[in-house]
Backbone bond lengths (Angstrom), bond angles and torsions (degrees), N, CA, C in turn:
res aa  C-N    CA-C-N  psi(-1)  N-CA   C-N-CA  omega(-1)  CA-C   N-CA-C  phi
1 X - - - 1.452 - - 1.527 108.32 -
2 X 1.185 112.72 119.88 1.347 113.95 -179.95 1.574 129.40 -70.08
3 X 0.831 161.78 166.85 1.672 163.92 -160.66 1.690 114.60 -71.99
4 X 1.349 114.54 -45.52 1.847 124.12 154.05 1.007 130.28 -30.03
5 X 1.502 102.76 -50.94 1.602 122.45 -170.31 1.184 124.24 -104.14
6 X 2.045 113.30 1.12 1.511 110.69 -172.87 1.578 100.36 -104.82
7 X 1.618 115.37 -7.29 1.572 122.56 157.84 1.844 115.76 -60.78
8 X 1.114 118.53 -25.70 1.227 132.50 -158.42 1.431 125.68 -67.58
9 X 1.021 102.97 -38.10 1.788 125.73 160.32 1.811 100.84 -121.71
10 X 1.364 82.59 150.53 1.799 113.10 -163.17 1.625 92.93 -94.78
11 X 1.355 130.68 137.71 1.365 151.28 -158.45 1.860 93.18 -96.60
12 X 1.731 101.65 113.24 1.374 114.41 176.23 1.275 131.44 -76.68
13 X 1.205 133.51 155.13 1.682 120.82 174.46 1.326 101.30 -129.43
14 X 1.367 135.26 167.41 1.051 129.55 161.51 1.385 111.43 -120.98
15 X 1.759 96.74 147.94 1.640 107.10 -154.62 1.447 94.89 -113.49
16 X 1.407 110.26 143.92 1.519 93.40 154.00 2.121 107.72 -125.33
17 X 1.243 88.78 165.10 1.675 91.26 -177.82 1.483 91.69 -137.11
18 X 1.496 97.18 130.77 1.508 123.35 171.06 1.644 111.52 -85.19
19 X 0.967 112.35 138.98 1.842 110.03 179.27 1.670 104.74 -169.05
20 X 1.785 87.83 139.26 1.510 98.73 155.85 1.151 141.68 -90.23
21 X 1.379 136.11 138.89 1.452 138.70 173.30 1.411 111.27 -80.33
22 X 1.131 130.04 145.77 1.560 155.77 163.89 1.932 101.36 -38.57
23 X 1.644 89.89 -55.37 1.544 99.06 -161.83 1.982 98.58 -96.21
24 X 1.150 110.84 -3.02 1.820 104.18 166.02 1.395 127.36 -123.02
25 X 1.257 79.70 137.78 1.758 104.53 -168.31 2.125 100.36 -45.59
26 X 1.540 107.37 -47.59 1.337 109.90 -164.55 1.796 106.62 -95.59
27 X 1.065 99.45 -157.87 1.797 98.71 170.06 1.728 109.67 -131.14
28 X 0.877 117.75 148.62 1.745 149.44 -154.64 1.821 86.15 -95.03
29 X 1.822 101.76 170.61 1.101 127.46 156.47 1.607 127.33 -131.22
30 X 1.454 134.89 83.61 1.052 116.12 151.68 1.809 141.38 -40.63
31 X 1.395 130.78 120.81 1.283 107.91 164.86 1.494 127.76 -117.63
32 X 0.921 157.31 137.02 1.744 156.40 170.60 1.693 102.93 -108.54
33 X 1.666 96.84 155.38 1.547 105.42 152.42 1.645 91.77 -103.15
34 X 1.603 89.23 150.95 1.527 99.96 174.34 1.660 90.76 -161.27
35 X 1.632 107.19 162.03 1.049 122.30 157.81 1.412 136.94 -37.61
36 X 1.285 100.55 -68.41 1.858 119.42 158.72 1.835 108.82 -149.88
37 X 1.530 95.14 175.44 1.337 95.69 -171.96 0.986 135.53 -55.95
38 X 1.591 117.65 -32.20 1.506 109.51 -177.12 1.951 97.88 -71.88
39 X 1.582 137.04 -29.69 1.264 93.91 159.67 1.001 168.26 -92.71
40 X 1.957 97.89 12.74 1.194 121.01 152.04 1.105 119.70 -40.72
41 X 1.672 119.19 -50.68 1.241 118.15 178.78 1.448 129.59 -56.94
42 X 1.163 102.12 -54.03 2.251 127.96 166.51 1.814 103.50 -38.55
43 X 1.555 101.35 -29.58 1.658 97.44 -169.54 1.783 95.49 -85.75
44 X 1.335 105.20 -49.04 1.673 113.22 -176.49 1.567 117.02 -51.27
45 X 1.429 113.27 -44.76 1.835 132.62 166.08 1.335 108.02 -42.40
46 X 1.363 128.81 -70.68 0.906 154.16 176.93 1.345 122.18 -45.96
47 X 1.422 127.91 -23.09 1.308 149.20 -154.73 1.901 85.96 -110.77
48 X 1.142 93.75 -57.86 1.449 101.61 -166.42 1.596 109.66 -54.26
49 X 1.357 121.87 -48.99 1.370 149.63 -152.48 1.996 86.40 -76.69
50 X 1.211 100.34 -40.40 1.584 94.32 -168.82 1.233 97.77 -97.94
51 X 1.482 164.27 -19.83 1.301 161.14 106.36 0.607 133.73 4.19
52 X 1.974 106.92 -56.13 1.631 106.55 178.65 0.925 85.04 92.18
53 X 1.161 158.24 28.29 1.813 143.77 173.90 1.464 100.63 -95.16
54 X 1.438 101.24 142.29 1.456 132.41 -173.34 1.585 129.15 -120.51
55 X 2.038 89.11 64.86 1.929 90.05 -152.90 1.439 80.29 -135.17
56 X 1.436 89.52 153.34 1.864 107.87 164.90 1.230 99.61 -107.44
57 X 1.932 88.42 131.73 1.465 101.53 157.83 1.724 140.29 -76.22
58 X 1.184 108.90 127.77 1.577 119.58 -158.75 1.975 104.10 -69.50
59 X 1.505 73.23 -80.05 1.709 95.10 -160.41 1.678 100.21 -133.85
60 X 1.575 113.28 150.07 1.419 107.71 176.37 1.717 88.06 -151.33
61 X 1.858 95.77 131.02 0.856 125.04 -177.13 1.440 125.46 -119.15
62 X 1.345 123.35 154.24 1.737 132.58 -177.05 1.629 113.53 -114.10
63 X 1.169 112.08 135.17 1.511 111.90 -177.56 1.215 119.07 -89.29
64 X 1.186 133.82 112.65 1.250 147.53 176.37 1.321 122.95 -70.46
65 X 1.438 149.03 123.10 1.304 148.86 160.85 0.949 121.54 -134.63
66 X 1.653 119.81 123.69 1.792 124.69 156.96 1.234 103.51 -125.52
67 X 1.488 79.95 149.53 1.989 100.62 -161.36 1.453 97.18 -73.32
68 X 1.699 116.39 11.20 1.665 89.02 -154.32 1.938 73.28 -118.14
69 X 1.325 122.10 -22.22 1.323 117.53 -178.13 1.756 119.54 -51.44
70 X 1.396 154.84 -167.05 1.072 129.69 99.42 1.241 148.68 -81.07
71 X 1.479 115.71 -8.63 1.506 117.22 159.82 1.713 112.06 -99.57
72 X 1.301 117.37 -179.13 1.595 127.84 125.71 0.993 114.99 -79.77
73 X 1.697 97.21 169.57 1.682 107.46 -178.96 1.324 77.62 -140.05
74 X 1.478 105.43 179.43 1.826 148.15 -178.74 1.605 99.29 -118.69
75 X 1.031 108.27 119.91 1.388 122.41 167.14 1.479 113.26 -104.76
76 X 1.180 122.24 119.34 1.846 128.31 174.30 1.204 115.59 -47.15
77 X 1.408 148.74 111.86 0.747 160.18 159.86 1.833 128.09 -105.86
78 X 1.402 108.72 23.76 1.420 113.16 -158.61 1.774 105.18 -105.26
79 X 1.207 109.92 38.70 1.860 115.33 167.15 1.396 87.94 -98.57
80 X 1.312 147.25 -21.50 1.149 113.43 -170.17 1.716 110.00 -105.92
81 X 1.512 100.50 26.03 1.708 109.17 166.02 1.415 87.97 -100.31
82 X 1.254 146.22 -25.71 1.367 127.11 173.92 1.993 115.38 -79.43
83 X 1.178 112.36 -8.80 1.147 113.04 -177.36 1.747 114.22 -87.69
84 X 1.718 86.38 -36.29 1.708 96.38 179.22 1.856 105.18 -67.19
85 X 1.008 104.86 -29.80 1.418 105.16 -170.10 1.590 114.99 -68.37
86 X 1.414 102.22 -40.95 1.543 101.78 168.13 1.202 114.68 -65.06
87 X 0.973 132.77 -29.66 1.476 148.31 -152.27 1.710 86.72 -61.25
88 X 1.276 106.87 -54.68 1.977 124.69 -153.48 1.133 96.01 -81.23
């Protein structure tokens, strides 16, 4: 792929968002690719709003990978569920 075309599409992460339900005892996992977190978040809002879902958001996390590690990890990323919240 040449240098033109590797600007062309925006580099994904995958998010996950932890949340509780009304009606479960434990907590769930949403995940999205998104750009960065806050539009992980915009995708999760949005989901909810057209659903009708009636969940608090926990924790929102980023997936980590190096080829040289043997696992991934989850990196915390959940200050910017306190930022969205003021926001509203």
């Amino acid at each position: 792929m040449n240098k033109k075309n590797s600007n062309k599409y925006p580099k994904l992460f995958e998010y996950r968002i932890k949340y509780i339900s009304r009606n479960s005892r434990g907590h769930n996992y949403h995940y999205y690719l998104a750009e960065n977190a806050k539009k992980a978040i915009e995708y999760q809002l949005e989901m909810m709003d057209h659903k009708h879902w009636e969940i608090e958001l926990v924790t929102l996390e980023r997936k980590t990978f190096s080829p040289y590690a043997s696992k991934h990890r989850w990196v915390d990323e959940s200050d910017i569920l306190t930022q969205i919240t003021q926001e509203q």
